[in-house]
N, C-alpha and C positions, 0 to 999 in steps of 0.2 A: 504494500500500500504506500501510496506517495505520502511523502514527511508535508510536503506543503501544504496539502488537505487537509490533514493533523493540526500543523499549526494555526492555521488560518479559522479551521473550526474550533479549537482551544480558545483562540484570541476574542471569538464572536460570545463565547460562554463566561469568559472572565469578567468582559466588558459589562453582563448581563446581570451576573454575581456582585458585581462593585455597584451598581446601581441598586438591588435591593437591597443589598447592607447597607445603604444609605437611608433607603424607604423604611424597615422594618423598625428603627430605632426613633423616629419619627413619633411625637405622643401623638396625635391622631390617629395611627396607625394600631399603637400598642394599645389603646383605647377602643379601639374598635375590634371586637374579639372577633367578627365573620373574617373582615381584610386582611388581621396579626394573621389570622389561621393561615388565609389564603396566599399572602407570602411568604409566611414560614415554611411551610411544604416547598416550594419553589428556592429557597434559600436551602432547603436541605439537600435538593435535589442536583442544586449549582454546585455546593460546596463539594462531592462527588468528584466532578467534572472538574472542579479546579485544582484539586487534590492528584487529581491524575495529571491535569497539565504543570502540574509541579514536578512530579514521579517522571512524565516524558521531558522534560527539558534537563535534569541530572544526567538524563541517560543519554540525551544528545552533545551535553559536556561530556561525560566520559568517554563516546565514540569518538568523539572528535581528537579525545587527546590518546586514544588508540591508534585514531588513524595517521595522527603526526607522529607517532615512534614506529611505525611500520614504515614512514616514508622517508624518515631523519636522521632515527638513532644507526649508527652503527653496529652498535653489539648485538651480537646475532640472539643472545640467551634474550634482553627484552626485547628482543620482536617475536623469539615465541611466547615471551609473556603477554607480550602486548596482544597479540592473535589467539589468543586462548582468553583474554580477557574479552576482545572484541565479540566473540562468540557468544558468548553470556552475554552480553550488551544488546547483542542482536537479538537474543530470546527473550529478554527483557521486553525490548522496544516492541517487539511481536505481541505481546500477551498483552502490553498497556494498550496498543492500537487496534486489538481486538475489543477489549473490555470498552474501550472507548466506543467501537463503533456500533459496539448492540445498543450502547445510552443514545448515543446520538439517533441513531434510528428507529427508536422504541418507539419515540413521538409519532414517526412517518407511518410505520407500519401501523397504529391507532389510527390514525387519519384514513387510510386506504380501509380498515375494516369499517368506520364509523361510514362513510361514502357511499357504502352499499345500500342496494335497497332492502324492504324489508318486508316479512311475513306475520302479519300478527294475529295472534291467536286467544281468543275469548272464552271463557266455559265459567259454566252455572256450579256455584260452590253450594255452600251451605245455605239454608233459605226459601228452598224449595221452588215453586211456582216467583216469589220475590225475587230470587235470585235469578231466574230465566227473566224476565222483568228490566233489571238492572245489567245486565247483556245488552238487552236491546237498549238503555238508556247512554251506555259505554261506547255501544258502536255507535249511536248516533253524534254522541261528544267526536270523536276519532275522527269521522268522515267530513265531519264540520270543518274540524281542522284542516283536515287534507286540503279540504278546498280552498282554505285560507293561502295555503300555502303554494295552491295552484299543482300540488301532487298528484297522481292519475293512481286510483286506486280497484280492487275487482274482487268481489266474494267469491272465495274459490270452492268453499263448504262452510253449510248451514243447517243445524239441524235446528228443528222445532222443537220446542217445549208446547206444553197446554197452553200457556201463554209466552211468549217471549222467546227467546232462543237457550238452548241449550250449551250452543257452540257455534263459533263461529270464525271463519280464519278468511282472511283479507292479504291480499297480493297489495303490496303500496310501492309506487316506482314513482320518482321524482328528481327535481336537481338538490345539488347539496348532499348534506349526510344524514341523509332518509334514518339511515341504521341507530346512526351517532345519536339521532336527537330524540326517536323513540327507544333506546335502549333502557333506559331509565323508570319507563312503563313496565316494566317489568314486576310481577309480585303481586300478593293480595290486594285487591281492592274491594274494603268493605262500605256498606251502605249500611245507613241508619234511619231510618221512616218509618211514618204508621203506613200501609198497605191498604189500598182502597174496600179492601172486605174486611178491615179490622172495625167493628163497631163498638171497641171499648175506648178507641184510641190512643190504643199505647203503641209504641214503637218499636219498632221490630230492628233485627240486625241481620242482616245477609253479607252473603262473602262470593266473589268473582274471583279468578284468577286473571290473570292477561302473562301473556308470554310473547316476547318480539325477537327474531330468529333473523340474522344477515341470512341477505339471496344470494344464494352462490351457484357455479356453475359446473357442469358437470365434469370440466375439468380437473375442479379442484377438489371435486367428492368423489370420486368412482367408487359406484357401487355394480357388483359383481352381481348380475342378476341370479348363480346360485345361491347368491346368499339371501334371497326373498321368497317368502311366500305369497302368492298370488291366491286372493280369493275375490269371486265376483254375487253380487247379490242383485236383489230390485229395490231400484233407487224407491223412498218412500216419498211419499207427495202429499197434496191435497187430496185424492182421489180422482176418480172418474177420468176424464181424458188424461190428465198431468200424470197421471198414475206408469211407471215404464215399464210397460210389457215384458221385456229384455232385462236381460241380468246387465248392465250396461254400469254398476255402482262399483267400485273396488275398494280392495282391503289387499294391502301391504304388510308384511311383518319381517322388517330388515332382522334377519336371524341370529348372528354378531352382537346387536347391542339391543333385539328385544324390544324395538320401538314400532309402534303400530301404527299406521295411516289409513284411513276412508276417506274417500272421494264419491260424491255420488251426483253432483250440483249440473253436468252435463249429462245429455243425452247418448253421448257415445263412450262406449266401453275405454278407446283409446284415449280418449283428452281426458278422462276421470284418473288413466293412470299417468298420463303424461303430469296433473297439477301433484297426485299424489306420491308420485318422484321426488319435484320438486319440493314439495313439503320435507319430506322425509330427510332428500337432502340438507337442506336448511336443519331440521331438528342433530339430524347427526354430524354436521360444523359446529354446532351449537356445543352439545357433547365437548367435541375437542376442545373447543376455547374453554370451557366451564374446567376442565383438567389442566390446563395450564395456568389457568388465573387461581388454580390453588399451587401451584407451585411459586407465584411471586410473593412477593415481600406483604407485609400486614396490611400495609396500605394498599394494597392492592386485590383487599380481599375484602374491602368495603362495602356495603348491600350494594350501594349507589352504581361501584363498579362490575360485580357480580348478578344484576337482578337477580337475589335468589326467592323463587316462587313460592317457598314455605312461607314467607316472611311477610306480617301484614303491613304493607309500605302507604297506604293512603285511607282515611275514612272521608265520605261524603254524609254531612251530617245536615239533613233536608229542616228538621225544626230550627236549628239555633243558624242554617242557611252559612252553613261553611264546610269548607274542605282542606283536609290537614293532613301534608306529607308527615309521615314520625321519622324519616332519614332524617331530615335536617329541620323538624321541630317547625315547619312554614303552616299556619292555615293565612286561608281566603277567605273572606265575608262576603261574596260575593257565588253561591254556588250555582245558580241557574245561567249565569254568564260563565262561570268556566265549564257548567256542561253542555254549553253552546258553543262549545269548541274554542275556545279564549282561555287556551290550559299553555300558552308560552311562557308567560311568567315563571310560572312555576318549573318549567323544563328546564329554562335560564339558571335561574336557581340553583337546582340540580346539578347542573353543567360545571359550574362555578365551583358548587360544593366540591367537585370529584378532581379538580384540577391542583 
């Protein structure tokens, strides 16, 4: 790897590090517990990278003065010393300019995952018929947004409850980092309301799940079609004409990692397995990233950066007319405008929190 690139990106990170050690000492700053946080993470993160651009510049002095008694000294004994030192120097400089280069690029590689589009997936927790209910109140907040944001989006599977839906999974393709700024949606979503057939009017509590999965392609998943099982059924309908004659619905079961898909939302056998590929796909990327984001560091194993879906991350509380992230402690007094799709605020937030 070229030394210039090294330095030059060292020099960008120093400059970066001398600027927030200015900022963080700052009593507005140390006063303000959200921003101390928000730069102190970033002040930890420099300090790293400067600590190595310290480690690579010794080691650039010491080759240098390797390479002057290989080119100067006469005596022959320190030039094999010199040459046996240089070599260690070299293995030095090697392991630092690695270690450096996964930092520098960890940001990149985040960026290219958050970019992607995304699959997201709704289902009726606890609460019964309320819960199928509050599905359909989620997707409606979701689509809102999309459209805010000018996204192109497509139900790819939906099944029915008595009321509401049961489940529901959504294809969203758009500019920007589609993945990045729904990843955060991730995890329980409860609801608190009385229920239009409660006649004592007390308040009920229901629970939703939501799961958002990067679209990826088949490149980058291959699945080996002996490893699936292939099953087809009759898609269920309203009846009467919508009813499919044809087994035209499928059921996937990638055999490896035990994950199951249904597709039933098209009329043809093929594009039911073609969406639930795709899904499938997406769930088993998903998988992989979930296994590595437990191998980083603690901060990196934050709900915010993991949506993990055991976890209840939002209550929408309809009487006192608020909704309240418990990642980062945020409610909203305003709950009929952010389930009108007006939920950016709170992703910002989000965003902010995880950086």
């Amino acid at each position: 790897m070229k030394k210039a690139f090294f330095i030059k990106k060292f020099e960008i990170f120093q400059k970066e590090f001398l600027e927030i050690s200015k900022i963080i000492i700052q009593p507005n700053i140390i006063y303000d517990q959200k921003k101390y946080n928000f730069f102190i993470k970033k002040y930890i993160k420099l300090e790293k990278i400067v600590s190595l651009h310290e480690k690579y510049n010794k080691q650039l002095v010491f080759l240098q003065e390797a390479e002057f008694i290989l080119k100067k000294d006469p005596d022959i004994n320190m030039k094999k010393l010199a040459f046996a030192e240089k070599e260690k120097i070299l293995l030095k400089i090697d392991s630092i300019e690695k270690e450096s280069y996964n930092i520098f690029f960890k940001e990149n590689t985040e960026k290219i995952e958050n970019d992607r589009n995304a699959i997201l997936e709704l289902r009726s927790g606890t609460g019964g018929n309320e819960a199928c209910l509050f599905v359909e109140d989620i997707l409606r907040m979701y689509t809102m947004y999309f459209k805010k944001l000018g996204w192109k989006y497509k139900i790819i599977q939906a099944q029915k409850g008595i009321k509401g839906y049961k489940e529901v999974i959504i294809d969203i393709n758009g500019k920007g980092n589609v993945y990045g700024t729904l990843k955060f949606e991730s995890g329980v979503h409860r609801v608190q309301r009385i229920p239009k057939t409660e006649s004592q009017g007390r308040v009920h509590t229901s629970a939703i799940t939501v799961a958002v999965l990067p679209k990826v392609q088949d490149i980058e998943i291959n699945i080996k079609y002996s490893d699936l099982k292939k099953e087809t059924f009759r898609s269920s309908g309203a009846g009467g004409q919508h009813v499919n004659k044809t087994e035209s619905a499928v059921r996937l079961t990638h055999i490896p990692s035990k994950i199951t898909v249904e597709c039933q939302e098209e009329r043809s056998q093929h594009k039911n397995f073609d969406k639930a590929i795709s899904i499938l796909r997406s769930r088993i990327y998903k998988n992989e990233m979930e296994k590595k984001l437990k191998k980083r560091s603690i901060e990196r194993k934050s709900l915010v950066s993991t949506g993990d879906r055991s976890v209840k991350i939002r209550t929408y509380n309809y009487p006192k007319n608020r909704v309240t992230d418990h990642r980062i402690h945020k409610s909203i007094y305003n709950l009929i405008e952010f389930l009108n799709g007006n939920i950016q605020e709170m992703i910002n937030l989000l965003k902010n929190f995880e950086k």
